[in-house]
N, C-alpha and C positions, 0 to 999 in steps of 0.2 A: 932776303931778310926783311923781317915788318918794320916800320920803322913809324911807334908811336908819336901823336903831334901834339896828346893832352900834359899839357903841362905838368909837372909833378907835383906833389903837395909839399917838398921844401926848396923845390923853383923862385927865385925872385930874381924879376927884370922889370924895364920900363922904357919904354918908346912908345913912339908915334906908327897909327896904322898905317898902311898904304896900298893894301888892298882885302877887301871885302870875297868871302868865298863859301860855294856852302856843295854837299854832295851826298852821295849814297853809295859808299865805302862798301857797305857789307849788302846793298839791293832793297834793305826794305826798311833802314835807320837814315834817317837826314841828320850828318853834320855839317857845324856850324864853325868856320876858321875866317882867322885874319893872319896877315901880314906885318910883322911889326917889325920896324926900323930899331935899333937898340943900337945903344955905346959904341963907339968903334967902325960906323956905318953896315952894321952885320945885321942882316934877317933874319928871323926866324918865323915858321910857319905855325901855328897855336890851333889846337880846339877850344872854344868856347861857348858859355850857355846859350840859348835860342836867344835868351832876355835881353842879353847885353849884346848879341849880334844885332837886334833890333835897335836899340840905343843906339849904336855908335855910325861913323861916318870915315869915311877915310881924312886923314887929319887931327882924328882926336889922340889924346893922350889916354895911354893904358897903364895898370902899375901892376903887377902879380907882387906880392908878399909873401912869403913862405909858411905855409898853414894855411894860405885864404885863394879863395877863388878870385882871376881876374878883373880887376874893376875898373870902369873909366873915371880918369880922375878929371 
């Protein structure tokens, strides 16, 4: 079974990264994931934009809102 990692569009969480990841899922498309700590001490594994892969750091704060694309806050 596949098991998508792009967040939904009425998904909303908020945690701390804790680890930085990036691959070629499909051979010839580079995605862009982090690790994020949330609520409850629970992971979850995320795709996101190149942009904000590049921003961010392990440690930073992230928020997903529902309707919006992940941002560091």
């Amino acid at each position: 079974m596949f098991e998508s990692h792009k967040a939904g569009r009425d998904d909303s969480w908020e945690g701390v990264i804790v680890d930085k990841s990036r691959g070629m899922l499909d051979g010839s498309n580079i995605y862009h994931f982090v690790e994020v700590r949330i609520a409850g001490d629970e992971s979850v594994k995320v795709r996101i934009s190149r942009r904000l892969w590049k921003s961010i750091t392990v440690g930073d704060r992230i928020v997903k809102r529902p309707g919006a694309d992940p941002v560091k806050e």
